[in-house]
Phi, psi and omega in degrees: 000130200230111195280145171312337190262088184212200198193149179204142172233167102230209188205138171247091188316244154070137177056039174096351186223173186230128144270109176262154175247138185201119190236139184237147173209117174232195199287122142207142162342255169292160164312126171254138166228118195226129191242119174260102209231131169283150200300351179280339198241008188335293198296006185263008195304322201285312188279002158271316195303294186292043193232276204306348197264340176280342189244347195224149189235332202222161157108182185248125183245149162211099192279095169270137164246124186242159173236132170209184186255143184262133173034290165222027161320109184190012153286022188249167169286135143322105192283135202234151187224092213284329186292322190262337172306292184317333184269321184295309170309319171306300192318303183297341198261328172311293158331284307208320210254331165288341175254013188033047189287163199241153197099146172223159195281160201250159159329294178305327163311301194287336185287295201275018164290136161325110177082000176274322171238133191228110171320354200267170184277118207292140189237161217263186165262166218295343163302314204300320183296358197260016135303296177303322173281347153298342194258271178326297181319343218220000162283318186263346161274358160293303192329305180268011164274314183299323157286353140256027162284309158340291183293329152319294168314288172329313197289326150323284180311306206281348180294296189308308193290349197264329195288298160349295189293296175327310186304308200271321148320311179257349144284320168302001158275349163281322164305313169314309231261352169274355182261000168316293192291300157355285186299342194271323199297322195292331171293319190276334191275005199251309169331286158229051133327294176298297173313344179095020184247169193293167196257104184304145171309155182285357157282318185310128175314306188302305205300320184299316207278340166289308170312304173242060136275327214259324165326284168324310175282352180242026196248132147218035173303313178263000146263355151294320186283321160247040177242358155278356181259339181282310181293346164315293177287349179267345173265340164302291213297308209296010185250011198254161135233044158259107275268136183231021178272357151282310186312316208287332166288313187282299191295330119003276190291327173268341160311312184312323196260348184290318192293323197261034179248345166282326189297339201258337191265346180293315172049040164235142132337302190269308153346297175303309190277012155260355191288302210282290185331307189302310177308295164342290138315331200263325152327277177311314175311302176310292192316311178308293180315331184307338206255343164302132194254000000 
């Protein structure tokens, strides 16, 4: 079991240059991924993407890659585009010549053109980086996979223990709940009494046909039975190791609805207030399960 929430760097050395990685994750449903790439490793996004998505199933990930030059690299060219100074050159000259301007364009003109000369350093293509960034990418996504198993663990325990608690609230609502029925009988017979009318035999039809009716409307064996199967199934996941954080979310949503279908059927007291434990937990659980990936 595994929390949504960590973090990983590394860095990768080669041919002169350094690739860094730096990967974040926090809680979302579904994967959200945002891959942020210098603009030379751009055409590489799809093949980040499809990496980190082999490793991660859930959260908002924000993947940074920055690229420089390693150590005393400093032997590359100023990059001159050579293509667009040639384009830039007609273009002025064209000009020059519809507006019958005196002069010709200079070097310097052209030099100081948008995009024609670019300070940064000529870099090999943006394919050639991706061993290293496949190395880095796949360093920092251990990384951030080992924090959130970690973290994952706590989060394990505290899920097992809100099941636990949960667990033990409902068997005493199974111990309860055959004394339901008693009691409602010892109650309708104190009724009329108190009204003054004779106390029917424990055989009389009307008395039987009230008793299970009452039965019948208050029976919650099989929504115990299936909120003792949703706990079950949260100790079967915790035995996977495939991401369960959708399940944990579905097992949620049916406890909820098995509990507030006792809270409504129950007609105990003592019932009632295990009910509101349970709802408690099961809160604290839903909040938890959220951070699971």
């Amino acid at each position: 079991m595994k929390s949504m929430t960590g973090y990983g760097h590394a860095e990768c050395a080669r041919d002169g240059y350094k690739v860094g990685v730096e990967i974040s994750s926090v809680n979302r449903k579904q994967l959200d991924l945002t891959v942020s790439l210098p603009r030379d490793l751009e055409v590489l996004e799809a093949q980040v993407r499809d990496l980190v998505a082999q490793s991660l199933s859930r959260g908002k990930v924000t993947v940074r890659v920055t690229l420089e030059l390693a150590g005393d690299n400093g032997g590359g060219s100023p990059r001159l585009n050579h293509e667009l100074a040639r384009a830039y050159l007609k273009e002025f000259q064209h000009l020059a010549r519809e507006l019958k301007l005196a002069g010709s364009v200079t070097l310097e003109m052209l030099i100081q053109a948008p995009g024609v000369l670019d300070s940064r350093m000529a870099a090999p293509e943006a394919e050639s980086f991706w061993p290293a960034l496949h190395h880095a990418l796949r360093q920092a996504l251990a990384a951030l996979l080992r924090t959130r198993q970690r973290e994952g663990v706590h989060l394990e325990k505290d899920l097992a223990r809100r099941i636990q608690i949960m667990r033990r609230s409902t068997a005493r609502i199974r111990r309860r709940a055959p004394q339901v029925q008693r009691r409602y009988l010892e109650q309708l017979r104190e009724r009329l009494q108190a009204a003054g009318l004779p106390s029917p035999p424990a055989d009389d039809e009307r008395l039987l046909k009230e008793i299970v009716l009452f039965a019948d409307r208050s029976d919650i064996s099989e929504e115990l039975a299936r909120l003792e199967s949703h706990f079950q199934q949260f100790e079967d996941a915790r035995q996977s190791n495939e991401p369960v954080g959708r399940l944990l979310d579905f097992l949620a949503q049916e406890m909820n609805r098995e509990i507030n279908t006792i809270g409504s059927k129950a007609n105990d007291a003592q019932i009632s207030r295990e009910v509101v434990l349970l709802k408690t937990e099961l809160e604290k659980f839903r909040e938890q399960a959220m951070n699971v990936e």
